[in-house]
C-alpha positions in Angstrom: 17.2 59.3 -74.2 15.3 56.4 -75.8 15.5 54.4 -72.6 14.4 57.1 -70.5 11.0 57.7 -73.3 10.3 54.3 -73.0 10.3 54.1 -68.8 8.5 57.1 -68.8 6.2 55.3 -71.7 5.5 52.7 -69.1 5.0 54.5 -66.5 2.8 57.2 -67.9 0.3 53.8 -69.4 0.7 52.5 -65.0 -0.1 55.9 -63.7 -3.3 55.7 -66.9 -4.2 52.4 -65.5 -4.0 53.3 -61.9 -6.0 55.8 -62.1 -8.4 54.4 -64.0 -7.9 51.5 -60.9 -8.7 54.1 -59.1 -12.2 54.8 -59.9 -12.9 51.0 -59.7 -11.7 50.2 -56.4 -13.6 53.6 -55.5 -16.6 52.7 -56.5 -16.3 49.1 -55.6 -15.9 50.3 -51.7 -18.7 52.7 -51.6 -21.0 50.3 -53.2 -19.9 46.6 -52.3 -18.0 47.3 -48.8 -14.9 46.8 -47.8 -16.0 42.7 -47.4 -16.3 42.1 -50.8 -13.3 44.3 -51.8 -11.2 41.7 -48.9 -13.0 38.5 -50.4 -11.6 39.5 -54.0 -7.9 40.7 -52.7 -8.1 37.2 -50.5 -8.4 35.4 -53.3 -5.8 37.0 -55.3 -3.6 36.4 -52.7 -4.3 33.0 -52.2 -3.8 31.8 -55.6 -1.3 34.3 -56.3 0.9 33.2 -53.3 1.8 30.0 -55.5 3.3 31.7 -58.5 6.3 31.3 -57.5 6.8 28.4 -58.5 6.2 29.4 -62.0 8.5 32.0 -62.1 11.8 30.6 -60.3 14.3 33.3 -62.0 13.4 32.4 -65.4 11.1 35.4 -66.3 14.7 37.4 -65.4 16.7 35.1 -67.0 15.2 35.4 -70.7 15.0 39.1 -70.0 18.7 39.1 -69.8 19.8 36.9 -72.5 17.3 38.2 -75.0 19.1 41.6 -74.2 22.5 40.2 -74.7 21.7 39.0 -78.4 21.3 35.3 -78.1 19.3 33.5 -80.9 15.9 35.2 -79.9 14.0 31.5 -81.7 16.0 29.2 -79.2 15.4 31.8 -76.3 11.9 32.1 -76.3 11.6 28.5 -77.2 13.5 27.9 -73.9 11.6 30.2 -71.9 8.4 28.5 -73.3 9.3 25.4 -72.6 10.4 26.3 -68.9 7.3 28.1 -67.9 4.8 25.6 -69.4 6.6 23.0 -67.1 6.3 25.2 -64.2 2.7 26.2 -64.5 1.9 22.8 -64.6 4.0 22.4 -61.4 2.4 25.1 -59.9 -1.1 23.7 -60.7 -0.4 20.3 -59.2 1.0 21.9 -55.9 -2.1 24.4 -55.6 -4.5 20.9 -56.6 -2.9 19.3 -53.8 -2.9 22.1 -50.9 -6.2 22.7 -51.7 -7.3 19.0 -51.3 -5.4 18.7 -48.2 -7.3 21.7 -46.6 -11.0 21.2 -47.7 -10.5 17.2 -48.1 -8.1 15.8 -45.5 -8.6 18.3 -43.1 -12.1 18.3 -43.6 -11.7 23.0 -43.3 -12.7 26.2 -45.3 -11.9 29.3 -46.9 -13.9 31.4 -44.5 -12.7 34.3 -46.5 -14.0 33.1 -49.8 -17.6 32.7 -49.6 -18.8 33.0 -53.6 -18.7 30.1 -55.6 -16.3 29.7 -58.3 -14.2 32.6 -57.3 -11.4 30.5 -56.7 -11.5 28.9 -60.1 -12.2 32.2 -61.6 -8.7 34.0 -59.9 -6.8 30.8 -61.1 -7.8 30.9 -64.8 -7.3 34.5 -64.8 -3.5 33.8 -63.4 -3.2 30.5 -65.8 -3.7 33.5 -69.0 -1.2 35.9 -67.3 1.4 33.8 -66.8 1.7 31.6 -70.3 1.0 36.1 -71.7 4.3 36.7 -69.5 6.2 34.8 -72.2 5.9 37.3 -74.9 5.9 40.5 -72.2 9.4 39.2 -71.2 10.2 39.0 -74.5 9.2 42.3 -75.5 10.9 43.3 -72.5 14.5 41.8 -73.3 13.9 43.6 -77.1 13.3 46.7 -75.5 10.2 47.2 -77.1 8.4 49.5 -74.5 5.4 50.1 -76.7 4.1 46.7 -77.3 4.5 46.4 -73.4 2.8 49.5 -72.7 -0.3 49.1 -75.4 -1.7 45.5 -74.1 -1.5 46.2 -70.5 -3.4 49.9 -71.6 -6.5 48.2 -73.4 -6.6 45.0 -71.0 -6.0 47.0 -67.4 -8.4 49.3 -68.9 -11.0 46.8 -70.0 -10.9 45.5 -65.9 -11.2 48.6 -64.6 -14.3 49.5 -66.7 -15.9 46.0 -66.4 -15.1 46.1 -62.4 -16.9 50.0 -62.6 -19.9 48.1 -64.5 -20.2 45.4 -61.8 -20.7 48.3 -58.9 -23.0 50.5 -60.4 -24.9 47.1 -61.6 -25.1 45.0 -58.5 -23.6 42.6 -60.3 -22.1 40.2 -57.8 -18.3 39.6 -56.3 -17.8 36.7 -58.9 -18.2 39.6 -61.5 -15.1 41.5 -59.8 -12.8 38.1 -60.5 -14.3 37.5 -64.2 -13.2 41.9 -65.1 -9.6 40.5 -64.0 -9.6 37.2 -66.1 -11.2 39.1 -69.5 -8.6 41.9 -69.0 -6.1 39.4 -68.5 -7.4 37.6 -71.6 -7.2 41.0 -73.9 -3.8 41.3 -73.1 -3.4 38.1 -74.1 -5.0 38.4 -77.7 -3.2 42.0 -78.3 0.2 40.7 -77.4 -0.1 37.8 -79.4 -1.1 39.6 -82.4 2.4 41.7 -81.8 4.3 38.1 -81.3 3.1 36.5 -84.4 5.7 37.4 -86.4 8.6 36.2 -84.2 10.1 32.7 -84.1 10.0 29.9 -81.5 12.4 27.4 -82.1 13.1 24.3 -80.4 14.7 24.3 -76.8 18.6 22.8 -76.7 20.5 21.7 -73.8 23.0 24.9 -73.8 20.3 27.5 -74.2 18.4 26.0 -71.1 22.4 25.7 -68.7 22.7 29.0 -69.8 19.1 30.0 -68.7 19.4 27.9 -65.7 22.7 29.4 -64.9 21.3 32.9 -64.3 17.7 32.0 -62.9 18.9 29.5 -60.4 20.8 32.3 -58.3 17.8 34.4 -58.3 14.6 31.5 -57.5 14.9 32.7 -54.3 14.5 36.6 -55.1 11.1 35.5 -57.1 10.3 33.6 -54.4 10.6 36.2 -52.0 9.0 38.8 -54.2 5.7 36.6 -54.8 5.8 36.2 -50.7 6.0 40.1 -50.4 3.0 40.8 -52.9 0.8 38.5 -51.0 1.4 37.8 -47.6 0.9 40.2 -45.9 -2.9 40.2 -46.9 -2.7 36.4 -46.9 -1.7 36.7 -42.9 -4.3 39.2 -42.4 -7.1 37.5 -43.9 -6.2 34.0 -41.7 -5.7 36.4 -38.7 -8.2 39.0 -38.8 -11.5 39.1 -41.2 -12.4 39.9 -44.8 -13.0 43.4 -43.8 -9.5 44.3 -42.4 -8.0 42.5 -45.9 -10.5 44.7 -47.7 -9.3 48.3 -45.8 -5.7 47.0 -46.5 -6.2 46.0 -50.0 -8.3 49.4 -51.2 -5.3 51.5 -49.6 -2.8 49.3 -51.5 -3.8 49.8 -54.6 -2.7 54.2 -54.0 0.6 52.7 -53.0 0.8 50.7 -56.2 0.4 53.5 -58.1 3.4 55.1 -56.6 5.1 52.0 -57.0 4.3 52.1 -60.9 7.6 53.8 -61.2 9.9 50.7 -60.3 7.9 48.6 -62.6 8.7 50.7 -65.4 12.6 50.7 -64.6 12.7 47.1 -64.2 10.6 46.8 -67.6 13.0 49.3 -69.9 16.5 49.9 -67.5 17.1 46.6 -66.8 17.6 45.1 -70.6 19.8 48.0 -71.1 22.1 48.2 -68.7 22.0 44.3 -69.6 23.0 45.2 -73.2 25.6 47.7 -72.3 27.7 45.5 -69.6 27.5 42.9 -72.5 29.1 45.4 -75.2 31.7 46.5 -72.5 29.6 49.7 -71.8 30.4 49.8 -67.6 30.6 53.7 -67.7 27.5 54.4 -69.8 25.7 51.6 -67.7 26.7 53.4 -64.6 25.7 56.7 -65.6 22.6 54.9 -66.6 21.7 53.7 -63.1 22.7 57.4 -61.3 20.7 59.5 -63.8 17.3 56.4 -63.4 17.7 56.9 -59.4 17.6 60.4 -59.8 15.0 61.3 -62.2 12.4 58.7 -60.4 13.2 60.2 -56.9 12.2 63.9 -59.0 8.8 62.3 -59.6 8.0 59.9 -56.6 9.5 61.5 -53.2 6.9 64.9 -53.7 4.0 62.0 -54.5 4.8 60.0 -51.2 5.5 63.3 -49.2 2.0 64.8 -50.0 0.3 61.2 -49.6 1.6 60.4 -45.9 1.0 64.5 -45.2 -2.5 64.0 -46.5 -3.4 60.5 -46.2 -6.6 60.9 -44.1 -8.0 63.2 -47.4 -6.5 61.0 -50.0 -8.9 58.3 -48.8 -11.5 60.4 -48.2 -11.3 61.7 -51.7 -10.8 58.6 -53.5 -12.0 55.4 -51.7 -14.7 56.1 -49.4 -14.6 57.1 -45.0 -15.2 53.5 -44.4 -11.6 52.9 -45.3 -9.9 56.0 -42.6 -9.0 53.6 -40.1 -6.1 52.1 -42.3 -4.7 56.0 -42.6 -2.0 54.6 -41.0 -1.6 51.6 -42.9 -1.4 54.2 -46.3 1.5 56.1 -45.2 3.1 53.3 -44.2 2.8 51.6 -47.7 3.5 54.8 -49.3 7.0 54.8 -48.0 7.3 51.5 -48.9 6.8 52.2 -52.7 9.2 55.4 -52.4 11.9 53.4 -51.0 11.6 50.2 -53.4 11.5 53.0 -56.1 14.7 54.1 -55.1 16.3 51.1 -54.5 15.0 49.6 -58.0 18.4 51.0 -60.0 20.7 49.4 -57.8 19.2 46.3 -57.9 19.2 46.4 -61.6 23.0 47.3 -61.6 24.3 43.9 -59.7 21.8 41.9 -62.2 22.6 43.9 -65.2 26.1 43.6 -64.6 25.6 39.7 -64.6 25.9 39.3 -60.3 22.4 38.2 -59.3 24.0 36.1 -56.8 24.2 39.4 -54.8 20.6 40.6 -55.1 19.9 37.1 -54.1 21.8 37.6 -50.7 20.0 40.8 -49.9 16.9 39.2 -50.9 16.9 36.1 -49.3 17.9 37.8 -45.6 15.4 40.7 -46.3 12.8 38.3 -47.3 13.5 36.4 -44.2 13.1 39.0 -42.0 10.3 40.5 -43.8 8.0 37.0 -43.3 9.2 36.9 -39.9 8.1 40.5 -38.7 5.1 39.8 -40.6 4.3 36.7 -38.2 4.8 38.7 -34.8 3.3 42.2 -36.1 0.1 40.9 -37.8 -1.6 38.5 -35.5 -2.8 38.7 -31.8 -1.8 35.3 -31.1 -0.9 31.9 -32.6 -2.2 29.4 -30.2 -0.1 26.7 -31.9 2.7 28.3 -31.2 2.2 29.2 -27.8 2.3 32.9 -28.6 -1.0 34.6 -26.6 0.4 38.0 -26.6 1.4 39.2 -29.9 1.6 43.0 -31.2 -1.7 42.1 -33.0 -1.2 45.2 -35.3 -3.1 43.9 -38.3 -2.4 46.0 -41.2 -0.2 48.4 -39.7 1.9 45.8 -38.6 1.9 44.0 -42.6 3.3 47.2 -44.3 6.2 47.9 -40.9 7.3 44.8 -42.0 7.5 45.4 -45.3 9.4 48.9 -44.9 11.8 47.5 -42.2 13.8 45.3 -44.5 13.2 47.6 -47.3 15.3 50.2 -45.9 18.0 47.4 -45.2 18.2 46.3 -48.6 18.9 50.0 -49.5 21.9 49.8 -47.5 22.8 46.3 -48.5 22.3 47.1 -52.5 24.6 50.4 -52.2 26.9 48.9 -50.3 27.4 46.0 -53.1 27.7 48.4 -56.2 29.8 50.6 -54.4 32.4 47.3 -53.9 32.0 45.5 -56.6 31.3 48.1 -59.6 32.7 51.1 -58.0 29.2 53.0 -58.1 29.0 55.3 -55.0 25.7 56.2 -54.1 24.2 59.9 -55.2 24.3 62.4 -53.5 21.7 64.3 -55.2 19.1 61.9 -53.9 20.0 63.5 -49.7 19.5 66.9 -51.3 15.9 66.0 -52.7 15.3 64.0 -49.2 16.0 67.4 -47.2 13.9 69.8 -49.8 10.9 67.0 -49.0 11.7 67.4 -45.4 11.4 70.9 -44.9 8.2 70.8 -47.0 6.7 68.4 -45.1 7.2 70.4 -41.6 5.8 73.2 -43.3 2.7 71.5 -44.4 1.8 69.8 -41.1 2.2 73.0 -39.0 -0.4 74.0 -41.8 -2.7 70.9 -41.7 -4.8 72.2 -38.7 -5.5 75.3 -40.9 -6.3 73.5 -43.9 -9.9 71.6 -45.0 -9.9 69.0 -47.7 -12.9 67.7 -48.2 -12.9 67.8 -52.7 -10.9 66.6 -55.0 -10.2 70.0 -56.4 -9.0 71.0 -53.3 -6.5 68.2 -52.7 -5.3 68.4 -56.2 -5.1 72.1 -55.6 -2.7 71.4 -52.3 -0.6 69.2 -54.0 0.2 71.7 -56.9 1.3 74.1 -54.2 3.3 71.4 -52.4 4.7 70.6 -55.5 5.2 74.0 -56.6 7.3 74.6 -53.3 9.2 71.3 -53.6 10.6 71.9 -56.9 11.6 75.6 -56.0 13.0 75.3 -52.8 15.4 71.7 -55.0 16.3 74.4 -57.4 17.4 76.9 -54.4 19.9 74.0 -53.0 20.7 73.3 -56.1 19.3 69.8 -57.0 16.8 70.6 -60.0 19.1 72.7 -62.7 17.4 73.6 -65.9 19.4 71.1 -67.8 17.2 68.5 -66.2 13.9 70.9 -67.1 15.0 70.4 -70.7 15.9 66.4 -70.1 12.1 66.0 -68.9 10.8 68.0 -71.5 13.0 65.9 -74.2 11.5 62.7 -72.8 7.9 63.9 -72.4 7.7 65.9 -76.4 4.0 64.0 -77.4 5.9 64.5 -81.3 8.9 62.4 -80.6 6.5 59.5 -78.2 4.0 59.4 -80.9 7.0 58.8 -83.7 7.9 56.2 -81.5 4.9 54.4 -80.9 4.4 54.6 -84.6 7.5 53.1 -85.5 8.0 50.2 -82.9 4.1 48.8 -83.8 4.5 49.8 -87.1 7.2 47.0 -87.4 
């Protein structure tokens, strides 16, 4: 139960910050375009796409050790010590692309036309990454709370500064400045949590047995970072600052779908960690059926009701100028509802101490995902001699993210099953069909139906909801025990005793 209040601690500050998002990104399209909205997501991406190399499995690593029970001084001294090395690293390799491009080459960033935007986008990463140490460590403690209450006030802090900058006419630089001064709060308030705990000096067996795990799974960060920015990376050298900006405003719904998985790899992994450490196999097993089941309660209805009404959606909460990536928003919607679900699985081969198999699945889905990516984006790479490619743009970024996606599903059951003797739930199939059946209804309805308020959307979704939910209980998927299990985990009394305890300490 306590794991369970803190994922849905997480994910109830995600879904607070997303919507919050929400409004800015909003706002940001109606009164900046879609260009400036592509110029800032370019950016991100840009920069972004080198992080990487400061992460290389360690971030996981001290996760999992911390979890275990090793000397929490040496470990975050190690972890420290590790990432201070690699941002560095990863400052020198972006220095030196960046003079190859503009110096050597003697080209631009056609998609970045404000000045100091880039430098604005790599302080702002610079802060997140040295913060990461003491999330990770927070993380590995299970301390959901001092996760959750930085990322609150800084997220939030963006958001309103980004709001601020639209209504304002402030300029695109201002959009890049709200990320580095929410990055920077988050910063200050996690700090102030991590005063109190001690760093100690790195030794040779704390970093092997860092190394040890994080090695195995470089290539799953790797691959990760790739997948976050990409596919707007590709669409941005391919297509214009528009298109990035259309992709990038519909992403952000997606992400809010896709809060859920960032929750159970902030609270679920640690403790299925700590239980395979304490000999706990079944309690870690029931641990990962009863995560998969619960999140596919919340997020297949969500994603069902977005690709159903994904023209309204935008309309509602971005602006018309974004309905020609309608497409591009269901597609990225299934992509968050299938990560989502594939999240506990993943956790179970790591948490069991086998990243070498997530690492498999990653690496070959990875592949494949980069590859699509390359023949679905663009219209043609001359260089290549390829004049006649699907030129898909968007659409063809987010198939190429859900293709492998639903491979590594496959792949990540298949592995549990053999190695941990986990077979995969059946529960899930019955909540699949229920979403099914409610989805044929709903588009025979569409015609019928006009959205044009948020009232009325919210209003739709209710009712979707309310049908989901009742025709689950009919097939028997949603039992009242699980009424009472949500309610147990929801009670405001027993989060706010918990939040008061854990910052009290």
């Amino acid at each position: 139960m306590a794991t369970s209040r803190k994922v849905m601690l997480l994910f109830t500050v995600e879904n607070l910050n997303a919507i919050l998002g929400w409004v800015a990104i909003m706002l940001v399209a109606r009164r900046m375009g879609a260009g400036v909205l592509g110029e800032l997501g370019y950016a991100l991406s840009l920069v972004g796409g080198f992080t990487f190399i400061a992460f290389m499995g360690y971030r996981m690593a001290h996760v999992k050790r911390v979890s275990e029970g090793m000397d929490l001084g040496k470990c975050t001294g190690t972890f420290l010590a590790v990432r201070v090395g690699l941002l560095a690293l990863m400052l020198a390799v972006f220095g030196l692309a960046y003079w190859v491009w503009t110096g050597l080459l003697g080209k631009q960033l056609y998609d970045i036309r404000t000045e100091g935007m880039l430098g604005t986008i790599l302080a702002y990463y610079v802060v997140f990454l040295l913060t990461g140490v003491m999330v990770a460590t927070f993380t590995g403690r299970q301390e959901g709370a001092r996760v959750a209450v930085p990322n609150l006030l800084g997220t939030s802090l963006r958001s309103l500064l980004m709001i601020f900058a639209a209504l304002s006419g402030l300029g695109v630089i201002w959009l890049a400045r709200s990320y580095l001064l929410g990055a920077l709060v988050i910063a200050l308030v996690s700090l102030w949590y991590f005063r109190d705990y001690p760093v100690s000096r790195p030794d040779r067996e704390t970093f092997r047995s860092y190394s040890t795990y994080a090695l195995p799974v470089a290539i799953t960060s790797i691959f990760a970072v790739l997948r976050t920015h990409l596919d707007k990376l590709l669409i941005g050298i391919f297509w214009a600052a528009e298109d990035v900006g259309l992709y990038f405003g519909v992403q952000r719904i997606a992400l809010f779908i896709g809060a859920l998985a960032l929750s159970l790899e902030g609270m679920l992994l640690p403790s299925v960690s700590q239980l395979h450490a304490r000999g706990g196999t079944q309690a870690a097993a029931s641990s990962i059926i009863r995560a998969e089941r619960y999140t596919a309660l919340i997020a297949i209805p969500v994603v069902l009701l977005t690709v159903i009404w994904a023209e309204e959606v935008i309309l509602v909460f971005i602006s018309r100028e974004f309905l020609p990536a309608t497409r591009v928003l269901q597609l990225l919607a299934l992509v968050a509802l299938v990560r989502i679900l594939n999240r506990p699985w993943s956790i179970a081969l790591r948490g069991a101490d086998m990243p070498t198999l997530t690492t498999r699945v990653n690496l070959a889905t990875g592949t494949l995902s980069v590859l699509l990516m390359l023949v679905l984006v663009p219209r043609e790479i001359p260089q290549f001699g390829l004049d006649d490619l699907p030129g898909m743009g968007g659409e063809g970024a987010a198939l190429a993210l859900l293709g492998p996606e639903l491979l590594a599903g496959v792949w990540l059951r298949w592995y549990c099953y053999r190695e941990l003797a986990l077979p995969p739930s059946r529960q899930v199939l019955r909540q699949l069909a229920a979403a099914l059946l409610v989805a044929a209804l709903f588009w025979q309805l569409d015609p019928l139906l006009l959205v044009e308020r948020w009232f009325e959307l919210f209003g739709l979704a209710a009712l979707g909801g309310l049908l989901y939910y009742s025709l689950l209980a009919v097939i028997g998927g949603l039992k009242w025990a699980d009424i009472h299990f949500a309610w147990d985990v929801l009670n405001p009394g027993a989060m706010g005793r918990y939040l008061r305890d854990e910052l009290r300490r």
